[in-house]
N, C-alpha and C positions, 0 to 999 in steps of 0.2 A: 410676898404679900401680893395680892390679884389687883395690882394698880394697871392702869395701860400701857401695854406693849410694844411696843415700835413695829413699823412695817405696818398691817393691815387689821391684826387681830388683837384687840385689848381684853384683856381678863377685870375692866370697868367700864360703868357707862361713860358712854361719850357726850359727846359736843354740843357746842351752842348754834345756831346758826351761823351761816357763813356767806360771802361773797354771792349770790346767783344774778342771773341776768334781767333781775328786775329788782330787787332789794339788798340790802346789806346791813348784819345785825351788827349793831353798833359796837358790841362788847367784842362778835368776833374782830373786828376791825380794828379796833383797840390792842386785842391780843395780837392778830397778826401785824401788827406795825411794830410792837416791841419786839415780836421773836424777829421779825425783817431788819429792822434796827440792829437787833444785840446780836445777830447772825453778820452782817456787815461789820459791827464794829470786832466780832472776835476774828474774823475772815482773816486779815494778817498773821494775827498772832496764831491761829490755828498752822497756818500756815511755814510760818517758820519754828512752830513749834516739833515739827518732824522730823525727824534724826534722818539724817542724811545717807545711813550704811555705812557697814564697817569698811577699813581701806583696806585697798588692795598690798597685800606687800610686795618690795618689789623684788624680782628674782633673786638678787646677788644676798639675801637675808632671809630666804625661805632654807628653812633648816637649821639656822646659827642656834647657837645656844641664848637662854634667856638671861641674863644676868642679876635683874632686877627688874619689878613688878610695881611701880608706885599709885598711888590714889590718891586725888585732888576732887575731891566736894564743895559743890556751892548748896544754900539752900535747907533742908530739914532734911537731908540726907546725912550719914555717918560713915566716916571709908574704912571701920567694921564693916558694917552691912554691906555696901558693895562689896567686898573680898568674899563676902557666902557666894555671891553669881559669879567668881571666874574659880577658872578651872587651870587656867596654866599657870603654873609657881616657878621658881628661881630654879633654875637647871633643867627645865624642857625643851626639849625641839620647840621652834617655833614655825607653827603650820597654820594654810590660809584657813584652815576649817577650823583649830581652835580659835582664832580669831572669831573668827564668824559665829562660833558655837555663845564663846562670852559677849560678844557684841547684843544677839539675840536674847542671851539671859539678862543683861540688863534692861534695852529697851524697850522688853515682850513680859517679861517674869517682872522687872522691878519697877516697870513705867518709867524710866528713868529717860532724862540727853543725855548722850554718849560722845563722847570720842576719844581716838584713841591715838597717841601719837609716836612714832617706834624709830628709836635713835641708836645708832651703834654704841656698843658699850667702852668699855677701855680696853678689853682685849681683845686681839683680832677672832672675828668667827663671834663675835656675843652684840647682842642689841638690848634693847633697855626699854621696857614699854612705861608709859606714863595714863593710866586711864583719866579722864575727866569727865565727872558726872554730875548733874543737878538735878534736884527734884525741889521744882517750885511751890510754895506754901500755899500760893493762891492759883487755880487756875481754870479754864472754860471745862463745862462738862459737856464734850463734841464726839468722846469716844464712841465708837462705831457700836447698833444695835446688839451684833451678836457679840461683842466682845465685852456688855456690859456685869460688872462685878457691883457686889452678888448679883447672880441673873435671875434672883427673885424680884426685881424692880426694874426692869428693862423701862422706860418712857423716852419717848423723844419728847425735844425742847433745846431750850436755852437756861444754864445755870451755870453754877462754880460748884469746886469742890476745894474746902479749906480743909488744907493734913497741918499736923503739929507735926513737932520733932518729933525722931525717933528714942524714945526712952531708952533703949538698949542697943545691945551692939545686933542684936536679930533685927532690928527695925521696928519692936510694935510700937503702934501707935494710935491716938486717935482724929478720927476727921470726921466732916461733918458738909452735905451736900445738900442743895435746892434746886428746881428745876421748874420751867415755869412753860409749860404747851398751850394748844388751845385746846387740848381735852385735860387735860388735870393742872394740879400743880403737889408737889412731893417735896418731904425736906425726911433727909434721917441722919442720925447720929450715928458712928461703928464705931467700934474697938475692935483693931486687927490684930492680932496674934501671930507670926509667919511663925509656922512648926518645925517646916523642914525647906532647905533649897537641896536640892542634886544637880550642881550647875554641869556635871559630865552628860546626864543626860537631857536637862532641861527641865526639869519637874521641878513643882512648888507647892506647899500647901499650907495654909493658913484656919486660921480658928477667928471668927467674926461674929462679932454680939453687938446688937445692934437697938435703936429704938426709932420708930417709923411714924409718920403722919402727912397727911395727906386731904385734896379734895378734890373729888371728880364729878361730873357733870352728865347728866343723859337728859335727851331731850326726846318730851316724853309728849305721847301723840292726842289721847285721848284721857278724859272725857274733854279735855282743852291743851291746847300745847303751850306746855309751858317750860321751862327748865327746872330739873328736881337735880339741886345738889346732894353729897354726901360725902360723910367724911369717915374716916378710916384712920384708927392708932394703934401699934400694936410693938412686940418684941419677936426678934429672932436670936438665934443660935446656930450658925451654920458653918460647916467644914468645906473651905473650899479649896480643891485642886487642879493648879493648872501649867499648859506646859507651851514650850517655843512654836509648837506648831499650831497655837493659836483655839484648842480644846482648854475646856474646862469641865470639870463637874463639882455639884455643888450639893449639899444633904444636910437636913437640918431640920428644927422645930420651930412651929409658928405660931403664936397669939395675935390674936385680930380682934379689934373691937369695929363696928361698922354699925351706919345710921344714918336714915333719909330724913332730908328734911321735908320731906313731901312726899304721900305714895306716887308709886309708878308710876299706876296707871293697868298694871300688867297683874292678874290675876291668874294664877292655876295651881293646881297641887302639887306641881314640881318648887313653886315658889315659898318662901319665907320674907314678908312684910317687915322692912326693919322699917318703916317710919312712925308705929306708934312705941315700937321697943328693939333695942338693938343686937345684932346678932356678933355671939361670942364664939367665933371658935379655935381650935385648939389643933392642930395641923401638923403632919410632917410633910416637908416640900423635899422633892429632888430633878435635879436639871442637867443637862448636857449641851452644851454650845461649843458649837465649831465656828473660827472668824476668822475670815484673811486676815495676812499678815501683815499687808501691802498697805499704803494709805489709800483710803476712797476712792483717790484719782485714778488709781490702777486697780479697778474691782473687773478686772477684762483675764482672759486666757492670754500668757501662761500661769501669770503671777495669779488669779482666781479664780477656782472653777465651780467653786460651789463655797455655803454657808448654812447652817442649819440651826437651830435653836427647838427642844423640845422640854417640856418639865411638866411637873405629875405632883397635886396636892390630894393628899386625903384625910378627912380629919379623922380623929382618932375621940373625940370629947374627954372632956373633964376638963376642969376648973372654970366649970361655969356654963358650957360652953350647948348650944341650942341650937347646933345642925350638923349632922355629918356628912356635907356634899364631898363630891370629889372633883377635880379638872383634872382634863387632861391637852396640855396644848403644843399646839407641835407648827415651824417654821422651817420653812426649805428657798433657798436661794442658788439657780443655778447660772451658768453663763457659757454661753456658745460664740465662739469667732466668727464672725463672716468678715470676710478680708480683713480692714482696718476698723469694722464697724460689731458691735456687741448683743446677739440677745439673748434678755434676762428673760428668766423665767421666777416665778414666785407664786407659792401656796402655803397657804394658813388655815387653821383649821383648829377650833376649839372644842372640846365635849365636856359636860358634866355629870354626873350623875347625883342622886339623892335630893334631898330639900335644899334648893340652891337661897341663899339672903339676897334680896333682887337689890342690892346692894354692891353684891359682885357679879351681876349681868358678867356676858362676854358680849364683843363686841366684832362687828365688823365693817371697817371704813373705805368707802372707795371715795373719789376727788372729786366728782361729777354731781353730788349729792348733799346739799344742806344739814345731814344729820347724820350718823352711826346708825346701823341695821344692828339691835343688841337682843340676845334672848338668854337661853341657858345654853344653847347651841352655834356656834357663828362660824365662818370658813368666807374663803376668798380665793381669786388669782388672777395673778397679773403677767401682760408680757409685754418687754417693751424694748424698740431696737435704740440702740446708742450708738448714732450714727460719727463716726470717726472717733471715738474715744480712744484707743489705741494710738492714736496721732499726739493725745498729752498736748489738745490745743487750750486755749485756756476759758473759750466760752464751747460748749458741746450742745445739740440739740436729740432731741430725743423723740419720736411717737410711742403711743402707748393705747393698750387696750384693759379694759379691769370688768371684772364683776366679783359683789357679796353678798351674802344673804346670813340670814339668821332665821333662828324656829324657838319657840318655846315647847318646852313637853307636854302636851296633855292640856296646849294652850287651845282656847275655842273664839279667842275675841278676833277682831279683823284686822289689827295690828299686833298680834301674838297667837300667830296662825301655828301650828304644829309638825309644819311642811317647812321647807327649804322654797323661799322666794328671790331670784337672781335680780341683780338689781345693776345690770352693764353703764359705761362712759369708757369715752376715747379722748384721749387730746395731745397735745404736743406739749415737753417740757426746756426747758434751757438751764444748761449748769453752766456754772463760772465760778469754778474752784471747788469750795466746800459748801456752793448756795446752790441750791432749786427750786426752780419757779416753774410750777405748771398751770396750764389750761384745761381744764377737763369736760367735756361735754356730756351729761346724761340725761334721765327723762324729765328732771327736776330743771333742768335749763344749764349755764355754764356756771365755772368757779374757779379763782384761781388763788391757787395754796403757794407757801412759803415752804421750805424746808432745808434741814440740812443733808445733805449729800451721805454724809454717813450713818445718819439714822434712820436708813432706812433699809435698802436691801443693793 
């Protein structure tokens, strides 16, 4: 569903006013104190929430036989379901790479904490593995942009995700997430289905039915500036697979229901007016996302050299349904070493085509800027050095340079021009763990944003 994106391009309208170096809108400030807040207070638990890597075994046990394989669950986990992600059973060599292989299949495939503890057995030459796994009921929704599941609802924020127990020995189950930015806020229901694991070669794939709602915010220039909410409910069906090396893909059908509470603003023949009636449509989505492996703090070369996110809606009509636009959006993340210091590179880039519901604007957000640049068209890029991050100090400083722009099709008004209009800011940011604070300077005056470290690029 075309909610906003993480990183620079949202497939929604954005934001409210924010921070500049003469005013501050109140509600932004509001919003940004609780994401600052709930960013601080999840910061530890984010923190030791990270699996630590599989162990090393040590020499004199590399090659024994295995004698015995046990599983110890805390949590809404079942040591059924763990037993689908490993791959070494009672009478194999015991080698550092299938460790490593089952390690990654739980911690990557199953979201799980892991560890793993390997004790000689009773007879000489055999060892005895014991895994211990948990998958907590309640927990921060911190998981990194590209690795978000389904990647039809990528948003950065602050929120939870509550899972139930596993109903069966496969694991399905149901849960249910909120998330709360300062351009939206999202809550959905799933029902996951896991279909199949292949823990020899790391593959997963699941069947996910879901129901969605939401509300987002563009802030809208003429004939007065005002903020025009909208809100958005709807159903998916999606098949999703994915594997240790941090790829997914995902394919599936969408209903959307969508509706302003106030026009745009924004007028042309590419567009569809939901504020005096709402736009239904009827969709197949598919997507591709690549995400390190690594946690945030290590988004550097060797461990990360790139990340990408691209996905492709087009509607198909029927049941109801009163436009058939298409998107197409695409995210690229890459990373270069310089000595012990990082630079990122980043582009975003949305298209549509057909009668878009200006409802599902795209979007594009740079830091320097009071509002979202949002049309039926939006793109971006950024680059920014990370100076010592390779060092794994615990606060990092960062310069950076960005511009976005957006166009409407076939738009003639002076704020929905038909052309691509750049819109640059530079400023300096500072990380301390899984938090970011930046400064950004553009022609609009200064601003400074909150964020989380992983939900972005």
């Amino acid at each position: 569903m075309p909610f906003p994106s993480g990183g620079r391009i949202g497939a929604r309208r954005r934001e409210k006013g924010h921070l500049t170096s003469n005013h501050m809108n109140r509600l932004f400030a509001r919003t940004g104190a609780v994401v600052c807040m709930a960013a601080l207070f999840l910061l530890p638990w984010c923190t030791r929430a990270q699996n630590a890597g599989p162990p090393l075994i040590p020499p004199a046990q590399i090659g024994a036989t295995v004698e015995d394989v046990s599983v110890e669950t805390y949590g809404v986990v079942k040591p059924q379901t763990v037993r689908r992600y490993l791959s070494i059973r009672s009478g194999d060599r015991l080698e550092q790479s299938a460790v490593d292989r089952d390690y990654a299949n739980l911690a990557h495939l199953g979201a799980y904490r892991t560890r793993l503890h390997i004790r000689d057995g009773r007879a000489p030459g055999t060892v005895r593995l014991r895994w211990i796994v948990m998958s907590k009921w309640l927990k921060p929704t911190t998981h990194p942009y590209y690795g978000d599941t389904p990647l039809s609802a990528p948003i950065q924020g602050v929120g939870f995700i509550v899972t139930g127990p596993s109903m069966d020995q496969h694991g399905t189950n149901f849960s249910a997430y909120t998330q709360l930015s300062r351009r939206a806020n999202l809550a959905r229901l799933l029902f996951t289905a896991p279909l199949n694991v292949d823990p020899d070669s790391g593959q997963t794939s699941s069947l996910i039915v879901d129901e969605f709602g939401g509300r987002g915010d563009f802030r809208a220039s003429e004939p007065k500036a005002i903020n025009v909410y909208s809100w958005t409910t709807g159903q998916e069906a999606l098949f999703l697979s994915q594997g240790t090396n941090g790829t997914q893909f995902e394919g599936g059908v969408r209903w959307a229901r969508s509706t302003n509470e106030l026009p745009s603003g924004i007028v042309a023949p590419s567009l569809y007016s939901t504020s005096t009636a709402p736009a239904r449509t009827l969709g197949i989505v598919a997507g591709v996302t690549h995400a390190c492996t690594t946690p945030p703090t290590r988004w550097y070369p060797p461990y990360c050299n790139a990340q990408y996110r691209f996905q492709v809606t087009d509607g198909i009509g029927g049941l109801g349904s009163t436009s058939l636009y298409r998107s197409v959006v695409g995210d690229v993340a890459r990373y270069f070493p310089i000595g012990y210091s990082t630079l990122a590179l980043h582009a975003t880039a949305a298209r549509t085509g057909g009668v878009l519901p200006d409802s599902f604007l795209v979007c594009a957000t740079v830091r320097g800027y009071p509002k979202s640049f949002c049309g039926t068209d939006a793109q971006g890029m950024t680059a920014e050095l990370r100076i010592d991050d390779a060092q794994s100090r615990p606060i990092e400083f960062v310069l950076f340079t960005e511009t976005a722009a957006s166009r409407v099709r076939q738009g003639d008004q002076p704020q929905a021009l038909p052309y691509f209009t750049w819109h640059p800011d530079s400023g300096v940011g500072v990380m301390f763990h899984l938090l970011r604070i930046d400064l950004a300077y553009g022609k609009a005056g200064s601003r400074l944003t909150f964020e989380l470290k992983g939900q972005t690029f």
